[in-house]
N, C-alpha and C positions, 0 to 999 in steps of 0.2 A: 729593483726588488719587486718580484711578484706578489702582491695582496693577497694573502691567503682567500676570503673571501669569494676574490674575485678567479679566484685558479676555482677554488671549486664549484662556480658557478660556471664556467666553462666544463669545466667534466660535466658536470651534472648533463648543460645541456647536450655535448658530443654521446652522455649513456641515451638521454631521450630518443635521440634523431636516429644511433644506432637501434634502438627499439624498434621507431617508427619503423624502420627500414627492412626490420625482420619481420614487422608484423603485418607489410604490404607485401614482402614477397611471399611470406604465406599463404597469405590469401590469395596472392595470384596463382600460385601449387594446388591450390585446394579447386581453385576456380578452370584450371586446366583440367582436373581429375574429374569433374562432373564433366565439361564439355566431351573428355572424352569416353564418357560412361555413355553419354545420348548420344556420339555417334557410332557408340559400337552397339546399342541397342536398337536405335533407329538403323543403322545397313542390316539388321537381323532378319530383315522383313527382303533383303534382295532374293537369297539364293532359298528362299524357304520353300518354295514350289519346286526347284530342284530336286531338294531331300528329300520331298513326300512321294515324288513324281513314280517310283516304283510299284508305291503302294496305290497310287490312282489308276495304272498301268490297267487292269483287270475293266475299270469302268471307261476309260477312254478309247479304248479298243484302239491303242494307236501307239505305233514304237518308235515314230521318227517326230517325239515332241522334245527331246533334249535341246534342240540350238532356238527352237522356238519358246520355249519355256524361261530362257536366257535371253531370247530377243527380241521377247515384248517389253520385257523389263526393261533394256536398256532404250528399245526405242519411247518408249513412254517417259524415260529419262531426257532421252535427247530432246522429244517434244517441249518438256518440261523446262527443262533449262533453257530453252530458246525465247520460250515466251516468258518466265521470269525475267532471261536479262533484257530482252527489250522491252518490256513493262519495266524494265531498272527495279524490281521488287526488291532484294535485298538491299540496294542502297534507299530506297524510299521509303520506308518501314524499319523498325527496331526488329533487328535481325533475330535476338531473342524469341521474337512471338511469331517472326517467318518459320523459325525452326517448330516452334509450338504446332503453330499450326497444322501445318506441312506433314508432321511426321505422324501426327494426329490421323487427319486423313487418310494417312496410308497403312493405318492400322486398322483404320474401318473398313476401310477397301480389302485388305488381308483380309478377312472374315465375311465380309456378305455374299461369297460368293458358295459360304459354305451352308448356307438356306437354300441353297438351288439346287438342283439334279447335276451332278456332277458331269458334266459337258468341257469338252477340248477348249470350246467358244467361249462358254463364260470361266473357265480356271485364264484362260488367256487375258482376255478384257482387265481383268480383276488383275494380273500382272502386268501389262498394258499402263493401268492408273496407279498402281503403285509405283514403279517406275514417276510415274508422272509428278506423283508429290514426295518422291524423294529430290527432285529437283532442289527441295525449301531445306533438304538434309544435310547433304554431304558438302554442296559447295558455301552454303552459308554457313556450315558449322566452320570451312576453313576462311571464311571473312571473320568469324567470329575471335577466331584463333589470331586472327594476322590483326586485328584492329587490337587487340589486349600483349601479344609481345612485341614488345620495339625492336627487342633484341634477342637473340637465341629462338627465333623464329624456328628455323629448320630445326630445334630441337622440336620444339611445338608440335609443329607439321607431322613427325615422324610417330609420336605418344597417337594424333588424332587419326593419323590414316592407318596408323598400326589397328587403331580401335575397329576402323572401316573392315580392314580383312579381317579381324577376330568377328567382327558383327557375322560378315561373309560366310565364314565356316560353320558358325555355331549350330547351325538347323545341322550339319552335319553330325557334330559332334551329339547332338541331342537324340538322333538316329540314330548313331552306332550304340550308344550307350545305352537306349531304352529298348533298342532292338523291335520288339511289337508296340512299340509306343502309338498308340491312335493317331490317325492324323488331324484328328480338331484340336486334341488337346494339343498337340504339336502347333499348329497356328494361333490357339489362341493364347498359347502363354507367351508367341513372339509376338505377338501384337499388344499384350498385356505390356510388356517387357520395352517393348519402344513406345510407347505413351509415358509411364513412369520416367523412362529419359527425358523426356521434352519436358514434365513438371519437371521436372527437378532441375534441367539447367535455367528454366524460366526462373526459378525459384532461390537460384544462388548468382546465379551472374548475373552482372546490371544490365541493364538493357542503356545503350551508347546512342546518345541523343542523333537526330538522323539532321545530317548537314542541308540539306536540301530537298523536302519533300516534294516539290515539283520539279527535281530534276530528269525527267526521263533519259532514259539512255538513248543515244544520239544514232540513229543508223550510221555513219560517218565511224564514230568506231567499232562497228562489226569490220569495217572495211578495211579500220585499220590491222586488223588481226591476222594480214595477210599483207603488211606492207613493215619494210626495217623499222625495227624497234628493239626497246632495251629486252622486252622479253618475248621476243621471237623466237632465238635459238630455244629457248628452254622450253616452250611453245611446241615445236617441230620436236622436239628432246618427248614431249611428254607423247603427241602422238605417236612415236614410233612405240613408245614403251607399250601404247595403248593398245594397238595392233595385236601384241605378244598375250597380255596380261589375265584378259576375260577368258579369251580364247584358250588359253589353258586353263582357266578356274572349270570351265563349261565340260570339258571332254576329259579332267583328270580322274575320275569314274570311268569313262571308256580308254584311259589309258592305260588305266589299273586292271582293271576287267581282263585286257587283252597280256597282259604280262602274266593274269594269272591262269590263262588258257596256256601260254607258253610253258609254266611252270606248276604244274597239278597237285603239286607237291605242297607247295608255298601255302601257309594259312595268311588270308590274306585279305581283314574284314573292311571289306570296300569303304563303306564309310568312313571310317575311324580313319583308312588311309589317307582318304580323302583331307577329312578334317586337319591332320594334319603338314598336310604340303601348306595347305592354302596360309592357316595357321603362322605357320612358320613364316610368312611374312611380316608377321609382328615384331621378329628377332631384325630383319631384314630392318623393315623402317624405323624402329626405336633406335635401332644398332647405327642406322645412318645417320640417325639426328644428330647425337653423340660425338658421329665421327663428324661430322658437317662444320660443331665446333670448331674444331681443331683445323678442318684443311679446305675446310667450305663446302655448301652445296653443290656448286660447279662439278667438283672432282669427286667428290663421294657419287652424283647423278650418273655418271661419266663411268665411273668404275664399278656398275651396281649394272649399268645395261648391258655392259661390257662381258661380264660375269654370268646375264642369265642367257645372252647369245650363245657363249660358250657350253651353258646346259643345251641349249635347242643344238648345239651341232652332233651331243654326244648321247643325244637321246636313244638314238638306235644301238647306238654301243652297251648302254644299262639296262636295257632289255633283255639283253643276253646275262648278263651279269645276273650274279646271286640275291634272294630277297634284301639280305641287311645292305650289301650296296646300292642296288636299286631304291630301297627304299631313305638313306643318306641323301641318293641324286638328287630324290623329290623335296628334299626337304632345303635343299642347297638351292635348288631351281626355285621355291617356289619363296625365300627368304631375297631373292635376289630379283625374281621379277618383279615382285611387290616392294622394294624397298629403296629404289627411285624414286615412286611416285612423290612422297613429300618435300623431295628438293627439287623435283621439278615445280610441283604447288607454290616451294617456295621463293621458288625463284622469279615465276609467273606473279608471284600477291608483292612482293617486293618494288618489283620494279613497275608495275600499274601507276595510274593516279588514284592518290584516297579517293575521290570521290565518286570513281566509279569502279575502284575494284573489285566487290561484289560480282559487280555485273559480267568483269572482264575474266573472273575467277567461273563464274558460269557458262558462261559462251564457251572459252576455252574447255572444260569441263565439257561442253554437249559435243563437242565439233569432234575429242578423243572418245567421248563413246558410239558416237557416228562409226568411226573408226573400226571400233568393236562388231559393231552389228555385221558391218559386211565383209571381219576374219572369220565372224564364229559361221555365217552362212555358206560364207567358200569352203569351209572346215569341213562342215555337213555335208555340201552339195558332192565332195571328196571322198569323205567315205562311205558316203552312200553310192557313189561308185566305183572305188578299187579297193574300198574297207580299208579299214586299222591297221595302218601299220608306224614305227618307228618314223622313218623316212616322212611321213607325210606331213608331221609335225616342223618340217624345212618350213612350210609354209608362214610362220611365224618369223625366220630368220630376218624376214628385209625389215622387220619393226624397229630391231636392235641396229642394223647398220644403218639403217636412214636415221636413225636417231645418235647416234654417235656422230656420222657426219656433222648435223645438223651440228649439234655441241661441238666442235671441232676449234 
């Protein structure tokens, strides 16, 4: 016979523990939501030079700054992340105050170059070093992510990179919608706007005691990054996506542009369109986290590359096509080239060692936006000499096949 006593001293404790339990995974929801508030405030500072870039047009006296506007940025990223991970800064430091930092800087950087005489030289530079201390942004916020879930990772991944491409678009959207909106106050409220991210995740998430502060990252594993291992495929998976990804973010302004000389007809406010394809990758990678659950990262990565190859094949075909389908395409294309990226992240932070994935989350990180720099410059160097057209956007397609192989 059960002790009454003692029965309700057992419930008691199974309501306690159930509490506890509700009220750590809370916390861990709340603690997700700020990390991905600072990184979709912090990437806000990428494409902002982009957005203004029309309106600088008059002072730079210069029309062929779009793929360079794009890739300073990333190469000041590449820089960045290269010497993070072989400094091992994210693992040797509380990632927390890398992010602080980091994103810190690149808001100040955003801004000083707006005390100077508007020159090609220093708008570049100034994008150049942003890039550089986004290095401390994107890849430590997804260590930050991947050291706090054990499990349901790839949904993580998907909420923080989702955050990344909303960061991405937003100078756009802020452009379309304020139309003559100054461009200071355009930079200075996205630099306002990524500072307040970094306090605030400094300020709600703990900062994860750092296992070894003189552990430097070993040359030996850069080397590995390019010999079998558990995340290899996903590795090669992520570069190929990488290939595709920028490389449209950069030219869908001169994709748009050129559909809308096709069709004179069509109201068709660049930006806004803009804002929206890129956007639309937030449906893509939330949507994939979701599904990652259910069938895994693997096969959601697998069928997302799958899907936006399939837009690069048909891109000349929706050209032709009427605005509301054309503009569906872009929305289809740019949910789908963006919405790999987290389960490749997560496939890459997964199967790493703790104690250097930081590092290995970076590397990998600079080596697919190496990637980047030399589609968007082949991009450029193309239509500047046989111009815009459907068809030239093929050049994108081997991302998506070498990257499916690779996962294969």
């Amino acid at each position: 016979m059960v002790k009454p006593f003692s029965f309700l001293q057992r419930q008691a404790s199974w309501i306690e523990c159930l509490s506890l339990d509700m009220t750590t995974s809370s916390r861990i929801n709340n603690q997700l939501l700020v990390i991905v508030f600072a990184q979709f405030a912090g990437t806000s500072l990428w494409f902002a030079g982009n957005a203004i870039l029309p309106e600088l047009q008059p002072f730079l006296k210069n029309t062929e700054l779009t793929s360079w506007i794009t890739s300073s940025v990333q190469i000041g990223f590449i820089t960045g992340t290269l010497l993070y991970a072989l400094l091992s800064i994210p693992d040797r430091f509380r990632s927390t105050y890398v992010f602080l930092v980091s994103v810190t800087l690149a808001a100040l950087v955003n801004l000083i170059w707006l005390l100077m005489p508007v020159k090609a030289e220093t708008l570049l530079i100034s994008r150049f070093m942003i890039g550089f201390f986004l290095a401390g942004v994107y890849p430590v916020g997804m260590k930050i992510a991947a050291d706090l879930f054990k499990a349901g990772l790839g949904k993580a991944m998907g909420f923080l990179v989702g955050a990344l491409v909303l960061g991405t678009a937003f100078p756009y959207l802020i452009r379309g919608v304020g139309g003559s909106f100054p461009y200071r106050t355009l930079m200075l409220s996205v630099s306002l706007l990524a500072i307040s991210g970094g306090v605030l995740l400094t300020a709600v998430v703990p900062a994860k005691p750092v296992l070894n502060r003189g552990n430097f990252f070993r040359f030996q594993a850069l080397l590995s990054l390019f010999r079998p291992s558990a995340f290899r495929p996903a590795m090669l998976g992520y570069f190929g996506h990488m290939w595709e990804l920028y490389t449209l973010w950069a030219f869908l302004p001169t994709l748009i542009a050129y559909y809308k000389q096709q069709h004179p007809t069509a109201e068709l406010p660049i930006p806004l369109w803009t804002f929206g394809a890129i956007a639309a990758g937030v449906i893509g990678c939330v949507g994939g986290g979701y599904a990652a659950l259910q069938v895994g990262s693997t096969r959601v990565a697998r069928l997302l590359l799958m899907a936006s190859g399939l837009c690069i094949a048909l891109t000349p075909l929706m050209l032709s096509g009427p605005p509301f389908l054309f503009g569906l395409f872009l929305l289809v294309w740019g949910a789908t080239a963006a919405g790999d990226s987290p389960q490749f992240s997560t496939l890459v932070a997964s199967r790493a060692t703790i104690d250097n994935r930081g590092s290995i989350l970076t590397l990998v990180t600079c080596f697919g936006f190496l990637l980047t720099v030399l589609s968007i410059q082949l991009m450029a160097w193309l239509v500047a000499q046989v111009g815009i057209s459907g068809w030239l956007f093929y050049l994108l397609l081997p991302g998506p096949l070498l990257g499916l192989w690779s996962m294969r």
